[in-house]
N, C-alpha and C positions, 0 to 999 in steps of 0.2 A: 313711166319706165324709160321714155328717154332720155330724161334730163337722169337717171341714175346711169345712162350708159353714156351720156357728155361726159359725168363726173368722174367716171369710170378711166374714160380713155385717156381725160388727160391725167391723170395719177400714173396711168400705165408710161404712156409717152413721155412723162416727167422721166419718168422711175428708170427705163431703159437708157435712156438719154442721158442719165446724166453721167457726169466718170467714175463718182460712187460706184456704179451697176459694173460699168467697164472694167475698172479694176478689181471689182469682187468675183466679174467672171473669170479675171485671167490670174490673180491672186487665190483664187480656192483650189486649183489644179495645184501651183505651185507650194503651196502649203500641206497639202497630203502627200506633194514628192519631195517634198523636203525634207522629212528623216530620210529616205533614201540617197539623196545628193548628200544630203552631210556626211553621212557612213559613208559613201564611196568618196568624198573630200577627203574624208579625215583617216582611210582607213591605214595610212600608213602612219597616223600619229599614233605611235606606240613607245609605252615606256621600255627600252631595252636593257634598262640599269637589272645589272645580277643578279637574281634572289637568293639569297649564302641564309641556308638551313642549318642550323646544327643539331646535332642529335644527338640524345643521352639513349644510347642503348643496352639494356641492363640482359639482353639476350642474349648480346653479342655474335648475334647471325645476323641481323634485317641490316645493319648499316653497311657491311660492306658494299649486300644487294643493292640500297640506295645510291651509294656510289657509283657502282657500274652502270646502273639504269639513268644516271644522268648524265654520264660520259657518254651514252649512247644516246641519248636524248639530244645533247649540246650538238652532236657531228650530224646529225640529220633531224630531227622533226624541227627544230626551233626556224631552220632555213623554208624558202617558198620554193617547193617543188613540183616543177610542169611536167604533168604526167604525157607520157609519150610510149610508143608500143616498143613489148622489150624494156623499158627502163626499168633498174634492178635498184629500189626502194632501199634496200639494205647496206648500198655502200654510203660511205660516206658523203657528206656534200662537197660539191665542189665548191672552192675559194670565190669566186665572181656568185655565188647564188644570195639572194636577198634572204637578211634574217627579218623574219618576222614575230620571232617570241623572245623571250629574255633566258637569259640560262639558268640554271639552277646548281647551284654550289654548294656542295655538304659538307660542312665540317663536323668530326666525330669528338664529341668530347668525351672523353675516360669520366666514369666517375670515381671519386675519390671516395672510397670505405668510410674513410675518419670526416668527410663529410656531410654535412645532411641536405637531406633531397632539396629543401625549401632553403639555404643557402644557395645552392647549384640552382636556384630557378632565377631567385633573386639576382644574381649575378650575369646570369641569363637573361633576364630581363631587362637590364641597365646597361647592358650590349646591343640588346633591340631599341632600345629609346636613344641611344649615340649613334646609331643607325650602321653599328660597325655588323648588325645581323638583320637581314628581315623577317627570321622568326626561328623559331626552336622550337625541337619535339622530341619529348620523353617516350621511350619505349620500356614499359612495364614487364618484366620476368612472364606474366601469364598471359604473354599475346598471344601464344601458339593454344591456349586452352580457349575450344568453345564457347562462347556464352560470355566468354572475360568481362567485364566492365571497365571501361575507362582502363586498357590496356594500351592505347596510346592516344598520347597528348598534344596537341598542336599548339603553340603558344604564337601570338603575331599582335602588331599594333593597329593592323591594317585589314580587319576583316572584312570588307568588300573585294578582295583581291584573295577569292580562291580556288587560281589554276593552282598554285603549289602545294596545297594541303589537298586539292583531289588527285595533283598526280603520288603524292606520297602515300593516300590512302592507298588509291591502283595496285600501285607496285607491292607495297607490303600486303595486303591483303592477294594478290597473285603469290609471292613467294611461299603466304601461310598455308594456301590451299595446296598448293603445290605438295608441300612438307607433310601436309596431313594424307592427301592423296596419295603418296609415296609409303608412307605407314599403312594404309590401308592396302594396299597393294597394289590403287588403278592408276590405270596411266589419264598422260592429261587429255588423250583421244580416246580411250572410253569414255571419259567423262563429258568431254565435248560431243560426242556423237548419239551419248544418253541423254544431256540436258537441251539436245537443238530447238532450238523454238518449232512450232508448227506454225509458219503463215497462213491467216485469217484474211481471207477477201469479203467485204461488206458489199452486197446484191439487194436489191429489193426486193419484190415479191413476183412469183410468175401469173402470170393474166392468160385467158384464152379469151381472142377474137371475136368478132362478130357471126365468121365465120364457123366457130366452132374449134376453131385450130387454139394448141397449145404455146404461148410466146413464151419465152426464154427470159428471165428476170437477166436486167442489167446491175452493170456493177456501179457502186455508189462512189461517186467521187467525192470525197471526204471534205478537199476545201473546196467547192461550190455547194456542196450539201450546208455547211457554213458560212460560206463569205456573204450567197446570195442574200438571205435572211439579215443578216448582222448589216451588209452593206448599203440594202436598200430602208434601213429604221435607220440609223446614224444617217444618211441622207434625208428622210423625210424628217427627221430630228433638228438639220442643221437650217433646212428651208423654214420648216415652222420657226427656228429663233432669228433667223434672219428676218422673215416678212412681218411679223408681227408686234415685234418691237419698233419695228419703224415704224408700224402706223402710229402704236401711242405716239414718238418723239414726232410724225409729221403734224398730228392733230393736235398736239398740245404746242406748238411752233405757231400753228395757224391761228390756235385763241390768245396766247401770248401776243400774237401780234397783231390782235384784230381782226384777221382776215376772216374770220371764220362771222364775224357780224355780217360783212358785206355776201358772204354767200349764202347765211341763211334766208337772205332776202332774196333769196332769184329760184332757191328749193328749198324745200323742208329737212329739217334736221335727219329724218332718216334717209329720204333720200340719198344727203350727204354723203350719210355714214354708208349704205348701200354702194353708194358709186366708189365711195376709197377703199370698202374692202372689195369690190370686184375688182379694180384695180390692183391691189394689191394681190388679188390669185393671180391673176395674170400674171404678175411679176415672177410669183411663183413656181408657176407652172412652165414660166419661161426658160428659167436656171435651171429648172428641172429636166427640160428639154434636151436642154444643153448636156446636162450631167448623164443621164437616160441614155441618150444617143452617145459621146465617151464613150460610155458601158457598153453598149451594145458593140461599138465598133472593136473592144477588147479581145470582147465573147467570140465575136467573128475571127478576129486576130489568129485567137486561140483555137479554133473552131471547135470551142462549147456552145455554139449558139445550141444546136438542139437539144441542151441538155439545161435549158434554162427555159420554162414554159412562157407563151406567147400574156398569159392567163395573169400571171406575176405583176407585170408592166400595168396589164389595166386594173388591178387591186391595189396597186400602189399609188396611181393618179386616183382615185374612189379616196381611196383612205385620205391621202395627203389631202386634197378639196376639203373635207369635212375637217382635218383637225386644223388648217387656216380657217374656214368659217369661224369654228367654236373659237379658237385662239384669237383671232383678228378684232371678231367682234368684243371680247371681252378688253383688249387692247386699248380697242380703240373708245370703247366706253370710259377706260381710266382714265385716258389721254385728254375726253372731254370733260372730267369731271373733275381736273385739277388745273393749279394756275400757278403752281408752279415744281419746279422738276423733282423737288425735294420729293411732296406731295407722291407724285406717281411714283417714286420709288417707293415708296411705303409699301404701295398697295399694289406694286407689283412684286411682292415677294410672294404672297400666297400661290398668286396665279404660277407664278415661277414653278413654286413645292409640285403641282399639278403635272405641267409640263414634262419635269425630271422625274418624276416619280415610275414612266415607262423604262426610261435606262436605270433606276436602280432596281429594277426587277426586269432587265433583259436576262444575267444569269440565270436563274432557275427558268424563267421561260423557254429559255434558248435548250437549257439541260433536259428536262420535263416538261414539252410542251402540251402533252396531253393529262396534265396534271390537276388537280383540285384547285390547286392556287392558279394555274396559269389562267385555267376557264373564268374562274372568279376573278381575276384582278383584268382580265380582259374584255369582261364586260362590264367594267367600269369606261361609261361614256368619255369623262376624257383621257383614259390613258386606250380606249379601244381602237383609232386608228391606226397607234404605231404597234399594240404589241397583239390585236388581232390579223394585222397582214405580218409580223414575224412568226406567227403561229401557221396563217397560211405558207408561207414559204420553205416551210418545216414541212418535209413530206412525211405520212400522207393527208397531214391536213388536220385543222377541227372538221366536226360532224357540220354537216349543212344546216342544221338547225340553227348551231354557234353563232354560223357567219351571218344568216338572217336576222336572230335575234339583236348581233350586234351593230352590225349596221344598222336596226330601225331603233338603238337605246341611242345609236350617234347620230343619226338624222335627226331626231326628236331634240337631243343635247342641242344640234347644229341651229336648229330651229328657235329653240327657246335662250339659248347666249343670244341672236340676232333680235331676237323679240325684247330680251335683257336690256342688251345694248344699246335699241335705240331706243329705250323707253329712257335710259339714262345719260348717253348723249342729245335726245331731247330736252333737257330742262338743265344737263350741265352745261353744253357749250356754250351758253350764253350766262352761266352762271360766273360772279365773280366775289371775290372777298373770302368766301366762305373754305378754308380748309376739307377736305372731304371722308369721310369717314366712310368704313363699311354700312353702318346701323343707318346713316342717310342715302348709301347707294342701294338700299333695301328701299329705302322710302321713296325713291324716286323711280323705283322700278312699278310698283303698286299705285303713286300714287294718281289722283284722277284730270289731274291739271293738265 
């Protein structure tokens, strides 16, 4: 045990130490706030060029509406406006205020009788590709009917750009209701006052005391109800690909270069492997610390701390520990079982499928955690670290059977990758010539040498 806890400390002390570590502490912070700096960099990079719409309107009402609704558009929303008590939204903007949208310009085109529609589109079209239009929209006779289909058309070259076809829906679609509600006889405040939504507050459930006494369900805060869950698997997610890819590249560096002869001679190969994945938790659980403690000082920040249980934190370091075991050890059994880099990539594809396979079933878990599929693909050993603690972090929880079952499938999992691993670190590290194969890393796990 000691010589695995020498081997141990200096992997850790390497590992901390070196600027690798340093800069992946100080680099992973800035890499998650880096869409955020960019969008505040960038946020004033905005294309301000026109967008000039033309419109065929065969009803000969909606276009002038469009017209007005953009003249009213262009004198105040397109500008940034600083709200302040008393300011009257409605007037115009002022000349010094900063435009932050582009304008929108309607040109009406008549159509021509003695024309036909798919000439007038075509021509319209070949105005949008010289760039003298950035799109056009046909207004069909039976907009104002019910049910219309394909009563109006949007035509553009550009369709990832659509604030202009939802503000043109908006408006027309306002003016049609409008016109039908006026037929009808209601006004637009009966109708606003009949269609109000009912706001829906999401509460847990009420509990009574030890005491006897009745508590009062609280209310559910929607994104920590989420974040917590989501936040803490995409972190024990990013740790396992962090720690455990390095061991293969440190352990296969070390037989590459021989060094791994000179240290099986002072311990035994599991030792070895022992001391470089405790090592490597360490390293883990370091970053983690780091990340962990962030988080908690946010929650403080915000003062959600008590709305984020003490219970979370220790199920998380529980889970992560075990899925570095299982992942490490299998790692680092490739690492030794090959001789060169090709080699372990092979054969770390599978392992990889394993790995990922918890984020491609985070959706439905996260939607339905108490579900058929979530209980089943969560007691799958190795995907049950990450998406049995997003299951716990999901209140109110799996059943307590869940979490025992699944914890002793992943102890057991954790137990027999290390019993795996060193059977086949055993006889690879010092193995050479031979390319490595699945069907031989079978044989080497069984065999009696």
């Amino acid at each position: 045990m000691k010589k695995i806890l020498v081997v141990a400390k200096n992997e850790f002390v390497i590992a901390v130490t070196s600027k690798a570590f340093l800069v992946g502490v100080i680099m992973m912070p800035i890499f998650m706030c880096g869409a955020l700096v960019v969008q505040h960099l960038t946020k004033d990079q905005i294309d301000l060029t026109p967008r000039k719409m033309a419109v065929v309107d065969h009803t000969g009402k909606l276009a002038p509406v469009l017209i007005e609704a953009a003249k009213q558009r262009n004198e105040v929303a397109i500008f940034e406006q600083p709200k302040s008590d008393g300011e009257d939204d409605s007037k115009p903007a002022a000349v010094d205020k900063k435009q932050i949208e582009p304008e929108f310009v309607i040109e009406v085109i008549e159509a021509d009788s003695a024309e036909s529609e798919e000439a007038l589109a075509i021509q319209l079209s070949d105005r949008v590709r010289d760039g003298e239009l950035f799109a056009y929209t046909i207004i069909n006779q039976n907009a104002y009917e019910p049910g219309a289909e394909k009563a109006v058309r949007y035509f553009s070259e550009s369709p990832s750009y659509g604030d202009l076809s939802n503000w043109m829906q908006a408006v027309v679609s306002q003016q049609v209701a409008a016109e039908r509600m006026q037929a009808l006889d209601l006004t637009p405040e009966k109708v606003a006052a009949a269609t109000a939504p009912i706001p829906v507050h999401d509460y847990g459930l009420m509990s009574r005391s030890e005491s006897g006494e009745i508590e009062d369900a609280k209310e559910e805060n929607k994104i920590i109800t989420f974040a917590v869950p989501f936040g803490g698997m995409m972190l024990m997610f990013m740790m396992v690909m962090s720690v455990a890819p390095s061991m293969l590249n440190n352990v296969l560096e070390e037989k590459i270069q021989k060094i791994s002869e000179f240290l099986v001679s002072s311990v035994t190969p599991f030792q070895l492997m022992m001391g470089k994945l405790l090592g490597a938790i360490g390293v883990g659980l370091t970053l983690t610390t780091i990340y962990l403690g962030a988080a908690y000082g946010l929650a403080w920040h915000f003062e959600i701390v008590d709305q984020i249980p003490i219970s979370i934190f220790v199920w998380f370091v529980f889970f992560l520990l075990l899925a570095l075991i299982i992942f490490g050890s299998v790692f680092s059994a490739i690492g030794a079982a090959c001789s060169e880099i090709r080699d372990a990539q092979s054969l770390m594809t599978p392992v990889m499928l394993f790995i990922i396979i918890p984020m491609m079933c985070l959706g439905p878990v996260l939607e339905s955690p108490s579900s058929t599929f979530a209980r089943a693909i969560s007691l799958f050993p190795p995907a049950t670290p990450m998406l049995m603690f997003l299951r716990i972090a999901i209140p109110p929880g799996p059943e307590i059977w869940e979490i025992i079952l699944g914890s002793i499938l992943a102890l057991s999992s954790a137990a027999g990758c290390v019993w795996a691993g060193g059977r086949i670190f055993r006889i690879g590290i010092l193995s050479q010539g031979q390319a490595p194969t699945l069907g031989r890393l079978f044989m080497w796990i069984f065999s009696r040498q």
